[in-house]
N, C-alpha and C positions, 0 to 999 in steps of 0.2 A: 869240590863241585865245579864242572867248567862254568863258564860263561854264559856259555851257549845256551847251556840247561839255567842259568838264573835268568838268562834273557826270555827265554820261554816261558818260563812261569808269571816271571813278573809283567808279560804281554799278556797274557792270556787273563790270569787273575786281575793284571790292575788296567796295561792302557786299554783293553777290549771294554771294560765295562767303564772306564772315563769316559772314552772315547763316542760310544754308543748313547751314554746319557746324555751329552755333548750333542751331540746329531740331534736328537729325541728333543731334546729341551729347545737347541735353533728350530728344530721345524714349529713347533709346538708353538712358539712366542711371534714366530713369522706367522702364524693364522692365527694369533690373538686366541687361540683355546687353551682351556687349562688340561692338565695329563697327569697320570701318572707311570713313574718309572719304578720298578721293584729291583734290587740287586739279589744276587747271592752270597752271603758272606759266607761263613763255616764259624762253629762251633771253637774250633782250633785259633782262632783271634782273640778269644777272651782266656782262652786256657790252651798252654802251652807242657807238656810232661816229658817230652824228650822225643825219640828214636826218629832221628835223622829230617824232619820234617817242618823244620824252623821256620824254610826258606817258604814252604806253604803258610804257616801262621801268621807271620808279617804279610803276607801278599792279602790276606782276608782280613788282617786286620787294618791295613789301607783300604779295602773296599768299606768296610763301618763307618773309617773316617771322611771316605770321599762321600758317601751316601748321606753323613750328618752336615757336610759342608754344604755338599749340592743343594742339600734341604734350603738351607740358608738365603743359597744365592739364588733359587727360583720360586722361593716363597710367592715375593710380589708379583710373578708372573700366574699362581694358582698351580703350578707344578709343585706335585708333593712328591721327593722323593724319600724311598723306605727299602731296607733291605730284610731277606730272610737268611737265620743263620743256620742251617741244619745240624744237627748231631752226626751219628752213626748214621745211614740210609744207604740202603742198597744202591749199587751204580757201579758202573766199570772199575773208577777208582777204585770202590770200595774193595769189588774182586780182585784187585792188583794189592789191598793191602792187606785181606785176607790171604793171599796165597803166600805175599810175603812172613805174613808174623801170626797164621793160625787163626781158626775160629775165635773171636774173643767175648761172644756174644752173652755166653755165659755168666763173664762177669760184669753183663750192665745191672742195673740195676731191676729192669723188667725183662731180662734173659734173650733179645730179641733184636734186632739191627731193624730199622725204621722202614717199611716201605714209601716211597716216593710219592705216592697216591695221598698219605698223611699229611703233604706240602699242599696238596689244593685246597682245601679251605682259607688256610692262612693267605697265601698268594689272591685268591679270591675275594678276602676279606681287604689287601691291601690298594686291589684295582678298583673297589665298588665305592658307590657314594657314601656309604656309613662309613668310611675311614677319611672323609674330606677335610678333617684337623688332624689327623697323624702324617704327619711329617720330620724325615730327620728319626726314624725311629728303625732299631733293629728288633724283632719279635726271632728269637731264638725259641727252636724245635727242635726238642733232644729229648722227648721220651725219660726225660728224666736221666740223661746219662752222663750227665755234666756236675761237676762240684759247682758248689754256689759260695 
C-alpha cells in the first residue's frame, strides 16, 4: 500500500474528524454554549474479517476512540460528543466495494444493504435534548449484520 494512499485515509477518516471537532468544540466553549458533535465511525472498527481493508478498520476505530476521549475532555464544557457506527449502507463506497467483491447482500442476515435514510433517526436522536447525558457513546447500525 503506498503512502500516499495511508496518508489519505488516515486524513480523511481520522485528522478531518479530530480536527472538525476541535474547531466545533473551540467555537462552542468561546460562547459559553453547550453542543453537540456526532462522528462517523463504521461497523468495520469493532469487527475486522480480512480482504484487504485493515487500513479502513483502524482509521474507524480511532474515530470510536477519539469520540470516547473527546467525550471526556468536553464534558465540563456541556459538549457531548457521540459517534454513529454503520453497517452495510448504500454509498459510493459501498458501489466501489460491490463492484469490487459482488452482490453480498444475500448473505446478511435481513438479505438487504441499509439505506442511509435509516441513519436519521439515530443522528436525530443524538443532536436533540433527549440524548443530553449520552456522551462518549458509539450507537452502532447494522441492521443486524454484524456478529456480536
Amino acid at each position: 500500500m503506498p503512502l500516499e494512499l495511508i496518508d489519505r485515509v488516515l486524513d480523511v477518516n481520522v485528522r478531518a474528524p479530530f480536527v472538525l471537532s476541535c474547531e466545533v468544540a473551540r467555537r462552542l466553549i468561546a460562547a459559553e454554549r453547550p453542543g453537540r458533535i456526532v462522528n462517523i465511525a463504521s461497523m468495520a472498527a469493532y469487527d475486522y474479517s480480512g480482504g484487504g481493508a485493515a487500513l479502513y478498520s483502524v482509521s474507524k476505530a480511532a474515530v470510536v476512540r477519539m469520540t470516547e476521549a473527546l467525550a471526556v475532555e468536553w464534558a465540563r464544557f456541556g459538549i457531548n460528543v457521540n459517534a454513529i457506527a454503520p453497517g452495510a449502507f448504500a454509498s459510493e463506497m459501498m458501489d466501489g466495494m460491490l463492484a469490487r467483491v459482488g452482490d453480498f447482500s444475500a448473505s446478511l442476515p435481513r438479505k438487504r444493504i441499509g439505506d442511509p435514510a435509516q441513519l436519521d433517526s439515530t443522528l436525530l436522536f443524538l443532536a436533540a435534548p433527549a440524548s443530553d447525558a449520552v456522551t462518549g457513546t458509539v450507537v452502532k447500525v447494522d441492521d443486524g449484520q454484524g456478529r456480536r
